[in-house]
C-alpha positions as CSV (number, residue, x, y, z in Angstrom):
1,X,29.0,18.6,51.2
2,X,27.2,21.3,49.0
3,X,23.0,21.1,49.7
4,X,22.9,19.0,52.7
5,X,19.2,19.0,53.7
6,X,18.4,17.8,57.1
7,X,14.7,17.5,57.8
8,X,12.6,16.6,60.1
9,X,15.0,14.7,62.9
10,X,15.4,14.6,66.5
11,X,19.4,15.0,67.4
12,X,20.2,15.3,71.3
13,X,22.7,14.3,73.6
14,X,26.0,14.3,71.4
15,X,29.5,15.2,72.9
16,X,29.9,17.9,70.8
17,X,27.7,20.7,68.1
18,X,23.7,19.0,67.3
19,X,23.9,19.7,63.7
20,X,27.1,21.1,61.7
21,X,27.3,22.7,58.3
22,X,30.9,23.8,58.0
23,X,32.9,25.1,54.7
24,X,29.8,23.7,53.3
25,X,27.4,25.8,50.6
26,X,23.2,25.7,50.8
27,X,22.7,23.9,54.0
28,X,19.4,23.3,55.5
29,X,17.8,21.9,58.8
30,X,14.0,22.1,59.0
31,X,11.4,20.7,60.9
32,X,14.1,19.3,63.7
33,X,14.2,18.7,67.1
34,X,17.6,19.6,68.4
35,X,18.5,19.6,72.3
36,X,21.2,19.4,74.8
37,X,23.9,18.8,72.4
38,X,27.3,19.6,74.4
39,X,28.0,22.4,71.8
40,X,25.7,24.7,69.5
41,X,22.9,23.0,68.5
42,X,22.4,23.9,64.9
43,X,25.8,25.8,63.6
44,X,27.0,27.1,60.4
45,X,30.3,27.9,59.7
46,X,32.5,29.1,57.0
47,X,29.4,28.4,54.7
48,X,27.9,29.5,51.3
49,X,24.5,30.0,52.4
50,X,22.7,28.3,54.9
51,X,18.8,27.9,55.6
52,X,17.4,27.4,59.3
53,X,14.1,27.5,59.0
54,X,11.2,25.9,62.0
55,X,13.0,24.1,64.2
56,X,12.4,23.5,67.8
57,X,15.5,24.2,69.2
58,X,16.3,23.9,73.5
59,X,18.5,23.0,76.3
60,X,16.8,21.4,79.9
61,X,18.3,21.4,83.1
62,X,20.1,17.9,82.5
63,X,22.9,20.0,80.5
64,X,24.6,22.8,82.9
65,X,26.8,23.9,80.3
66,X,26.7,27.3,78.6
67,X,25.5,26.7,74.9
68,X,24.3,28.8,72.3
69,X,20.7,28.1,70.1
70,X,21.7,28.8,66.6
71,X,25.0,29.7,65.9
72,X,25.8,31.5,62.0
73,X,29.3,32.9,61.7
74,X,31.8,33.8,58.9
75,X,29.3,33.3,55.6
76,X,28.4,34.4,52.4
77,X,25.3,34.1,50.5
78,X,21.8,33.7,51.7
79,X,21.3,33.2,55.5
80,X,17.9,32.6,56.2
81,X,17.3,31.9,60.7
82,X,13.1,31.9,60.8
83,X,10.5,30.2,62.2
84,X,12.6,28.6,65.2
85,X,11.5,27.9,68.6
86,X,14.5,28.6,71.0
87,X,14.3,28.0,74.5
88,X,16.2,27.6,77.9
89,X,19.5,28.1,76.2
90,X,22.0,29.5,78.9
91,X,23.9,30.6,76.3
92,X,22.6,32.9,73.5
93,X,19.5,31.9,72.2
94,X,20.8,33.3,68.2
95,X,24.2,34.1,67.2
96,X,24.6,35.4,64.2
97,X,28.0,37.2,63.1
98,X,30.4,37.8,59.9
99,X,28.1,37.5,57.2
100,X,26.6,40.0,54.5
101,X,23.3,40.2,54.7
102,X,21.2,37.7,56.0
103,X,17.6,37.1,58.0
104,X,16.8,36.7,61.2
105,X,12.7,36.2,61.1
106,X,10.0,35.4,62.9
107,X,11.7,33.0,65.8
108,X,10.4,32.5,69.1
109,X,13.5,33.1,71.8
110,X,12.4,32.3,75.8
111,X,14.7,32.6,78.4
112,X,17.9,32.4,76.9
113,X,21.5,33.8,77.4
114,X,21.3,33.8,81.5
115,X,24.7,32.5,81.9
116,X,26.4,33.9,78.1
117,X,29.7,34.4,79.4
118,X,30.7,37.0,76.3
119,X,29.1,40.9,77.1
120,X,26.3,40.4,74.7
121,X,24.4,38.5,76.9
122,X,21.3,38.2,74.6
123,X,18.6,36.5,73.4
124,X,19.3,37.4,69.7
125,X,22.9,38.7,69.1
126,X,23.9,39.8,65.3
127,X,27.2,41.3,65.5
128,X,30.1,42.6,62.1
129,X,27.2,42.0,59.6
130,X,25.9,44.2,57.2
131,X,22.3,44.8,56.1
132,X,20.8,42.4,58.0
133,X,17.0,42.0,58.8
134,X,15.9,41.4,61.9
135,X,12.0,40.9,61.9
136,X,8.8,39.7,63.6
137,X,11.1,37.9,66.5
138,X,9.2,37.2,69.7
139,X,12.1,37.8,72.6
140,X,11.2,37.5,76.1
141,X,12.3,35.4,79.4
142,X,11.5,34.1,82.8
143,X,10.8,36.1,85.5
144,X,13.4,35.1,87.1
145,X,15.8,35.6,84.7
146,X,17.5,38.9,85.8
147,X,20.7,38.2,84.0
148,X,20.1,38.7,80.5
149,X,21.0,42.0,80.0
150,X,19.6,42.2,76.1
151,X,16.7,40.8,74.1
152,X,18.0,41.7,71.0
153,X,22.0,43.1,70.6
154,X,23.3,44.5,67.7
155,X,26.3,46.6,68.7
156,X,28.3,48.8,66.1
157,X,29.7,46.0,64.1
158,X,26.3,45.4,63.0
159,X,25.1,48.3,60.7
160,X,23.0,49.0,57.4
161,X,20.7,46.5,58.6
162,X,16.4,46.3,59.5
163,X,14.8,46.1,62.6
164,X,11.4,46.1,62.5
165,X,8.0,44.4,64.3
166,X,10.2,42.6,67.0
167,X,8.3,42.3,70.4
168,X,10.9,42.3,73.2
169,X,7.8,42.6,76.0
170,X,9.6,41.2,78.9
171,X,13.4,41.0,77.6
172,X,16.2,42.7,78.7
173,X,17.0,44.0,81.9
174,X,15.9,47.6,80.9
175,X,13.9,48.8,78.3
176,X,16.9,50.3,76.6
177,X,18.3,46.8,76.6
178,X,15.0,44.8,75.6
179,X,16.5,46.1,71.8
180,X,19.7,48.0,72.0
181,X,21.4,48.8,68.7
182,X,24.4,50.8,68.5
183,X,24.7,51.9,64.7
184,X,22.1,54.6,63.6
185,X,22.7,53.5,60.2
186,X,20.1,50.7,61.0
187,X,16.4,51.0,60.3
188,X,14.2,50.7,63.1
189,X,10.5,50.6,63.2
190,X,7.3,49.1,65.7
191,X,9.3,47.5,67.7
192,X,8.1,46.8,71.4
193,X,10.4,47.3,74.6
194,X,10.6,45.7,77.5
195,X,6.9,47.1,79.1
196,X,4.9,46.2,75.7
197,X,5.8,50.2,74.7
198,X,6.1,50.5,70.7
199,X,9.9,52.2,69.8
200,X,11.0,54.2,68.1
């Protein structure tokens, strides 16, 4: 349904995807708790415009399986992923993929995307979008995380797009993989590598 608002709810524990807005338009989920759902926990699909805005968003060590945080693929219209707290997801911690546009602002990612079993193996993935804006993200993991190869991924699909004020300080194996984005065509400003170093 068109407008679906979900606010302020705690969903956990469900055999399949937390919350769903699919072939929907103008979705949003605020304020919720969402955790070990065996799927995504908040997903949009197929959707006109979707709104993911402060939710605390996690996976504990009851759930083995390899599940991703926020999951936004194949959209149009506004795409607004801010404000979340994402941790402990062994999958990624934010997908976001085919859409135009769209914003990926201001989350908190910890420790997620240890056991992604796709190449990007990130804390924040945006892949075959367009001008998006990734901005004032907080990436980092464990210690003893020495698998997530990328804090924030944005390979060549992903192009025409912002990335600026992201502090990566302890993502990433390297600090070329802390933020590693393939297109030059993106902007890229004060954002902070693996050692706390500002880049470019």
């Amino acid at each position: 349904s068109d407008g679906l608002r979900v606010e302020n709810v705690k969903i956990y524990n469900n055999g399949q995807d937390g919350i769903v807005f699919g072939g929907s338009g103008n979705g949003t989920a605020t304020g919720c708790e969402v955790y070990d759902n065996n799927g995504s926990q908040i997903v949009s699909a197929y959707a006109r415009g979707a709104v993911i805005t402060n939710n605390d968003v996690y996976q504990t060590p009851a759930v083995s399986a390899n599940r991703t945080g926020i999951a936004a693929t194949v959209g149009s219209g506004t795409l607004d992923i801010s404000g979340n707290r994402i941790s402990n997801m062994r999958g990624k911690g934010i997908s976001a993929s085919v859409w135009t546009g769209g914003s990926v602002s201001g989350n908190t990612v910890t420790n997620c995307g240890a056991y992604e079993p796709s190449s990007g193996k990130a804390g924040i993935a945006v892949e075959e979008i367009k001008g998006a804006s990734v901005v004032g993200n907080r990436v980092t993991q464990d210690a003893g995380n020495t698998t997530t190869l990328f804090g924030i991924y944005m390979p060549s699909t992903a192009t025409g797009g912002t990335v600026t004020d992201n502090d990566c300080t302890g993502a990433g194996t390297t600090n070329a993989n802390s933020i590693a984005i393939s297109s030059g065509t993106n902007t890229q400003a004060r954002n902070k590598q693996r050692d706390g170093t500002l880049v470019p």
